[in-house]
N, C-alpha and C positions, 0 to 999 in steps of 0.2 A: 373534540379531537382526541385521537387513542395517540399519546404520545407514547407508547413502546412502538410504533412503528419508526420511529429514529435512532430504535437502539443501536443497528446494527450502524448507521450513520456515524453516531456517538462514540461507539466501541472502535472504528477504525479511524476514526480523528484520532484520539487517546493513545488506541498502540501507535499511529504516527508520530505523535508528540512524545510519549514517553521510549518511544523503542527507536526513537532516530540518533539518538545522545551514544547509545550503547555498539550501534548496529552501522546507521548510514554513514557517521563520521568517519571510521576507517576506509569504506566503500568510496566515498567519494573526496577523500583526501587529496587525490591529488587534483580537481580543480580545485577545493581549496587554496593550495598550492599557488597553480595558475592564477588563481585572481587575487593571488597577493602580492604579482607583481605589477599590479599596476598602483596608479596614485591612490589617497584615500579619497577624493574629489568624483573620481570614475569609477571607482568600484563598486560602489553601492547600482550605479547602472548594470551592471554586469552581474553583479548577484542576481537583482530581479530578473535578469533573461537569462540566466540558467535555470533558475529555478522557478520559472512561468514555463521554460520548454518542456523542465521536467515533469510535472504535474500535467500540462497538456498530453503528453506521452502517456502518464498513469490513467487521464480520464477515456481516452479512446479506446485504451486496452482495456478495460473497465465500461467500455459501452460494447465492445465487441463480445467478452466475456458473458456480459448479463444478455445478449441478444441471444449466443449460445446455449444457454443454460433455459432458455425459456424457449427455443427452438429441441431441445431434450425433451425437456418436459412435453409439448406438444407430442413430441413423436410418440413417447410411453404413451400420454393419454391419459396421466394422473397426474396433474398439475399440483396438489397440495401435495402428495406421497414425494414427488421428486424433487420439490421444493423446500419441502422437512430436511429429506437424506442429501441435498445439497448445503443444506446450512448446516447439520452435525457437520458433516467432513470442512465445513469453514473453521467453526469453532475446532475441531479438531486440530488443524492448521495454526489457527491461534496460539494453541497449546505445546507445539512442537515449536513454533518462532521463540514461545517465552523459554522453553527448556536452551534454545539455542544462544538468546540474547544470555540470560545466565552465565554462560559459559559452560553449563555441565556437561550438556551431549552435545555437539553440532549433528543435531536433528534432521533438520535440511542441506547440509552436505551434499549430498546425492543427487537433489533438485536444482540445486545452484550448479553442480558439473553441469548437470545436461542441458539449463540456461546457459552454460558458458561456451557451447557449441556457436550460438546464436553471436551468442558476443564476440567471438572471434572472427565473424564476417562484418561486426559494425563498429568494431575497436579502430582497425584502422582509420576509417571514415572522420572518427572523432577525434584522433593523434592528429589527423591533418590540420584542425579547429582550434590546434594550438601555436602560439599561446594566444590566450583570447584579447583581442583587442577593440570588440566593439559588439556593440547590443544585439545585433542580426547575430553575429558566431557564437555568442552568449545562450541565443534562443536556440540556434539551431545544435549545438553543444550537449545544452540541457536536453533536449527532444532526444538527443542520440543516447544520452547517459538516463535516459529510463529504461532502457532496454539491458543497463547491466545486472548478471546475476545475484542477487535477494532473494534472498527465503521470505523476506517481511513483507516487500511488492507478492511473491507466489501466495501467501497466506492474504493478504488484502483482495488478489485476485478470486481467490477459492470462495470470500466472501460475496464478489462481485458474481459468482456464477452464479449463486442463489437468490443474486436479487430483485429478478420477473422479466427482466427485460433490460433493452439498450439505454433507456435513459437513466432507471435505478441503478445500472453498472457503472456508469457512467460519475452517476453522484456519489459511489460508495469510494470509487477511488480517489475521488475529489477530493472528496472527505480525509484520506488517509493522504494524500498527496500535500493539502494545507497543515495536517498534521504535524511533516517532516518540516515544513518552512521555518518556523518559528527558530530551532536548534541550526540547521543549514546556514540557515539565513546570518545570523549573529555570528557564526565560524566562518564564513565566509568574506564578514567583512572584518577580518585577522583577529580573531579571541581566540588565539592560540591556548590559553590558559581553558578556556571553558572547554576545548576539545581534550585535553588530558583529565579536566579532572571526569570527564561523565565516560573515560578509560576503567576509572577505576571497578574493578570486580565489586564492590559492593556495591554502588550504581547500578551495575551491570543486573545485579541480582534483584537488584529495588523493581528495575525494569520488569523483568521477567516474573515476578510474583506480580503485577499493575497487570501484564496482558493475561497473564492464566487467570486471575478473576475477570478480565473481561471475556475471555474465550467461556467460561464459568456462566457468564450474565447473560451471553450470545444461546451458550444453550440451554437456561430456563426459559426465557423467552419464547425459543424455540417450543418448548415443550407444553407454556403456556396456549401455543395459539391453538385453537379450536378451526377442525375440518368445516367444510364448507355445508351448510344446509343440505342434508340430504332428504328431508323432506320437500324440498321445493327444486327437480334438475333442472328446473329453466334460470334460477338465479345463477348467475355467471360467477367462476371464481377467478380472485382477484387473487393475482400473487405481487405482491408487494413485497415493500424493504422490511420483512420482518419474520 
């Protein structure tokens, strides 16, 4: 088995896990909020259905995404060519989320307005889901709040468009989506204390040098992979997660 075809699997676990602490916790504070008014008995119910709707959310957009990108590719007619220049511009993306997570530049600014168009037709939708008081508005909550504007979801997505199709789009968001759970998840059931400290700028920074090596590790890989047998055009090319 070639396990560098998981890299990029691996690479958007990792920026989920490390780039959630710096990034998602301001974003989604205020269900935090919300689900710290209920008992500590229910709460824990109510985390899992935010954040099962939310990941469900990231995997669809992430099967849609890779369906696209490999309906691209089809239309050019150079599946590996289109498949290379869609995973630089992932890793690219990578590398503007870790400038952003830092603090230095807000890199994706610009992208997160123009998601925020979107979120202004599904904000209210989700105001109304307040305050949460049971597992279904928990699920349905979470489904709504993946749709809020992230630079780190756009950069997970950019990955997802390089990765052959609906079902690898699919798994790469997965991937980044179980990422974010772990830090979510634990702030969610009130560790107030763990949400301020991974505030800190130098967290923040710790973060952001973690995804530019992976955005770094996204594009050797890429550059490792080898064209398709051109000595043989009836071998079919395979675009995979890598």
């Amino acid at each position: 088995m070639d396990y560098s075809n998981f890299s990029p699997i691996v690479a958007l676990f990792l920026m989920g896990l490390v780039g959630s602490g710096g990034h998602c916790v301001f974003m989604c504070s205020p269900i935090v909020a919300a689900l710290s008014l209920n008992t500590a008995s229910r709460r824990w119910l109510l985390v899992v259905g935010y954040n099962l709707g939310r990941i469900i959310t990231y995997t669809l957009m992430g099967a849609l995404f890779g369906a696209l990108g490999l309906w691209l590719a089809q239309r050019v007619g150079a599946l590996f060519q289109v498949q290379q220049l869609l995973t630089g511009i992932a890793a690219l993306f990578m590398l503007l989320i870790a400038v952003h997570i830092s603090g230095l530049y807000t890199a994706l600014a610009p992208l997160e307005r123009l998601g925020g168009r979107l979120w202004q037709k599904i904000q209210p939708l989700a105001q109304r889901l307040l305050p949460i008081k049971n597992f279904p508005g928990a699920l349905a909550l979470g489904s709504l709040w993946g749709f809020i504007p992230c630079g780190m979801v756009y950069a997970a997505l950019a990955a997802s468009l390089a990765g052959g199709g609906a079902l690898e789009g699919g798994a790469l968001m997965l991937a980044f989506g179980l990422g974010t759970l772990p830090v979510l998840a634990v702030i969610g059931l009130a560790a107030g204390g763990l949400g301020r400290w991974l505030q800190n700028v130098w967290v923040k920074r710790l973060a952001g040098i973690i995804i530019a090596a992976l955005a770094a590790w996204m594009f050797a890989q890429m550059m490792m992979k080898s064209p398709p047998n051109l000595d043989n055009p009836e071998e079919p090319v395979q675009m995979d997660c890598h």
